[in-house]
N, C-alpha and C positions, 0 to 999 in steps of 0.2 A: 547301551549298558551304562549303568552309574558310573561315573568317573571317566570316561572315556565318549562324551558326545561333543566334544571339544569345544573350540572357542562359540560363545554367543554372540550373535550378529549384532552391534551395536546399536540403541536404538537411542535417537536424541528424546526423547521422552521419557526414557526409564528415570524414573524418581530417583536411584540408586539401589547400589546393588548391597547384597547382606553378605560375609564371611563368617564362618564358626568356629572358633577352636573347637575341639572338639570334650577333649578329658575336663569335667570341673564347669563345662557352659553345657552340655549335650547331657552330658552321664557323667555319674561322679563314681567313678574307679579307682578312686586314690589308695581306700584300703587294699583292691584287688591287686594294686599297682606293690603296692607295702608288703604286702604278703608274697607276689613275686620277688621282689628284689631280694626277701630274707629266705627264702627257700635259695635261691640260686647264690646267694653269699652261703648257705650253707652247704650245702652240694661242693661249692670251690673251697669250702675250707677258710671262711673269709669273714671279716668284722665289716659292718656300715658304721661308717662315722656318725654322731650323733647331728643332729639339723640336717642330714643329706637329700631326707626325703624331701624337706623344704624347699632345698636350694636347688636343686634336679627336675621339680616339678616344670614342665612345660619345654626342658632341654631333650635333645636329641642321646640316643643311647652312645653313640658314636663321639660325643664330649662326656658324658656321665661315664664312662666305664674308664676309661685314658685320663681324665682330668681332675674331674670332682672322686673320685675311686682310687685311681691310680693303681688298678688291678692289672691293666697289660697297658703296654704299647704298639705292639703288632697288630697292621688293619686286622690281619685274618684273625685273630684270637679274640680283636673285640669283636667282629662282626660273629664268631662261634658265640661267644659271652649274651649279644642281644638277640639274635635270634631263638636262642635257649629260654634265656629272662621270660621274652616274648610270648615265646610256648607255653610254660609253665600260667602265665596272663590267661591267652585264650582259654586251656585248659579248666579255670579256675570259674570263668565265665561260663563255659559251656554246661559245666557243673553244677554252677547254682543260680546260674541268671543274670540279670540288670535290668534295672527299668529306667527310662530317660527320666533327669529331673523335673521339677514340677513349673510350667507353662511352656513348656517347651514344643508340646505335641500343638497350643493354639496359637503361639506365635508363628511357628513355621505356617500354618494357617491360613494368617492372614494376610501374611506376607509372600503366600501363594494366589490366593484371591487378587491381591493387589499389584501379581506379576511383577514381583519383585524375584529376579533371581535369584538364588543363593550356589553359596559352598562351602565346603570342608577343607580349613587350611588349618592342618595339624602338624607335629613334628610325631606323630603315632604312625605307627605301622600299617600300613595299607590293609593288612593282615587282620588288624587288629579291628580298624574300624569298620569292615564291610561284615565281620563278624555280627558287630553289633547293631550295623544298621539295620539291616535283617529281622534283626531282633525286638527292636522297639516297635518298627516298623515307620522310617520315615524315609523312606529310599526317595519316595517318588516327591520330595521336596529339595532333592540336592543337584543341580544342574552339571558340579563337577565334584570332585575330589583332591584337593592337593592334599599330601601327605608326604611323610619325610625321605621315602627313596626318589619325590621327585625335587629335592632342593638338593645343591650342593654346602649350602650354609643352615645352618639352625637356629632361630630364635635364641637371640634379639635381634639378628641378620633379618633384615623384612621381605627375603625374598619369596616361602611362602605364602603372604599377602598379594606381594607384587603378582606372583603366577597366578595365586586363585580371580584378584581381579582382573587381570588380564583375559583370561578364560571366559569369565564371562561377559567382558567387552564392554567394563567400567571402569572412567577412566578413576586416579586414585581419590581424587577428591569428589567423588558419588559412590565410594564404598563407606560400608560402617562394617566393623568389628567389634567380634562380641569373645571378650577377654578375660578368663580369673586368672592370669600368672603374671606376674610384674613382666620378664622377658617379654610376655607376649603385649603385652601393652607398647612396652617398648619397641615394641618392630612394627607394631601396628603405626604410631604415631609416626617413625623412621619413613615408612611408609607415603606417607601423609594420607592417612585415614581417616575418617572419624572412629573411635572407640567407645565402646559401651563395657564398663568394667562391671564383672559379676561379681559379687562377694562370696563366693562360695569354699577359694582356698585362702585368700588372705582377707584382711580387716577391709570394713570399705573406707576407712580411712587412709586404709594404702595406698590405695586407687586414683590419689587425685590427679592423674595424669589423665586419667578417662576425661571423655566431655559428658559421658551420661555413668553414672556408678548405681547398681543395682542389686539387691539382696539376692536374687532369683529373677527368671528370665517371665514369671507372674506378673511384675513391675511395667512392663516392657509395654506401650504401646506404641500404635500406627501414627500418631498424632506425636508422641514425641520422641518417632525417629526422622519423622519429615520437618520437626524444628532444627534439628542437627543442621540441615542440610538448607534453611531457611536464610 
C-alpha cells in the first residue's frame, strides 16, 4: 500500500532519488487551505492576523495554531483545533475537486521510466494527502509518504526530508527537492539536498537558495536534474 512499503533497497546506481512537497509543487490548495482557516476562525469566534496565510504556509498546524495564532496552548485543544481545520479542507475538496498543477502528471513520468524513486515529504495531513492522491491519480508514482504525524519537528526542521530519503535508501546528497515555501527550502538545504524551488507561492526571486528555481514543474527536465547532481 502507498506509504507503507517501507525503506527501498539501496542501489549504487540510482541516479538520485526525487522528494515532493506536497501543497503548492503537487496541487495548489492554497485558496482551499484559506477558506479553511476562515471558516474555522469563524466557527471559534476568532480574527486571522493579516500576512498569516503567508507566513504559515508550509508550517505544521501544531506551530500555526499555539504560535503564529496564539488561539490555544493546550496539546489537546490545538490538536481538536487542526483536526477540525482539516476536516473542514477535505470536505471542501471532496465538494468541488482539484486537479494536480500543470507538468506534474509528465514529470512524475519520466522520472518513473528512469526509475527514479520518489516521495511525499509534507508537513500535510496523511488525511489529507491520500485524499487527493486518489484523486489526480498519481499513487502509483510515490514509493513512500512522509507527512506530518510522522515527524516530530516541522519545517524548517529537515527531518521530513531526512525520513523520506531515508525511506527510499538515498543517501542525502542524491536527493532533490521540489520546494514553493521558503521553510521548505530551508530544511531542504539543512538537509543537504539538492532543491528545486517552484514559484508558485512566492517570487522566484525569493527562491535563491534553490540550485534549480522554476515557474512550474513544466520547466523541469531529466537533463537538468542529472546536472544538479553532475
Amino acid at each position: 500500500m502507498l506509504g507503507q512499503r517501507g525503506k527501498v533497497s539501496y542501489n549504487v546506481r540510482m541516479m538520485f532519488a526525487a522528494i515532493f512537497d506536497w501543497d503548492g509543487v503537487i496541487i495548489d490548495s492554497s485558496r482551499q487551505h484559506e477558506i479553511s482557516w476562515q471558516q474555522i476562525a469563524k466557527e471559534l469566534g476568532r480574527e486571522l492576523p493579516e500576512g498569516f496565510f503567508k507566513k504559515s504556509f508550509g508550517m505544521k498546524n501544531e506551530k500555526i495554531i499555539p504560535e503564529l495564532l496564539r488561539w490555544a496552548s493546550d496539546a489537546a485543544e490545538v490538536a481538536t483545533i487542526a483536526r477540525r481545520k482539516e476536516a473542514i479542507y477535505r470536505e471542501h475538496i471532496k465538494k468541488n475537486g482539484i486537479e494536480a498543477l500543470p507538468g506534474v502528471h509528465d514529470l512524475l513520468e519520466q522520472l518513473r521510466v528512469a526509475s527514479i524513486p520518489c516521495a511525499v515529504g509534507s508537513s500535510s495531513a496523511r488525511e489529507n494527502i491520500t485524499c487527493i492522491i486518489e484523486a489526480i491519480g498519481v499513487a502509483k508514482y510515490f514509493n513512500t509518504i512522509i507527512c506530518g504525524e510522522d515527524v516530530h519537528r516541522g519545517k524548517p526542521d529537515p527531518e521530513v526530508f531526512q525520513l523520506a530519503g531515508a525511506r527510499l535508501g538515498a543517501a542525502p546528497d542524491r536527493c532533490v527537492v521540489f520546494e514553493d515555501a521558503h521553510v521548505g527550502l530551508e530544511a531542504a538545504r539543512s538537509a543537504g539536498m539538492k532543491v528545486v524551488g517552484v514559484a508558485t507561492t512566492h517570487p522566484a526571486e525569493t527562491l535563491s537558495d534553490a540550485n534549480l528555481v522554476v515557474h512550474r514543474l513544466t520547466e523541469v527536465t531529466m537533463d537538468k536534474l542529472k546536472a544538479l547532481f553532475a
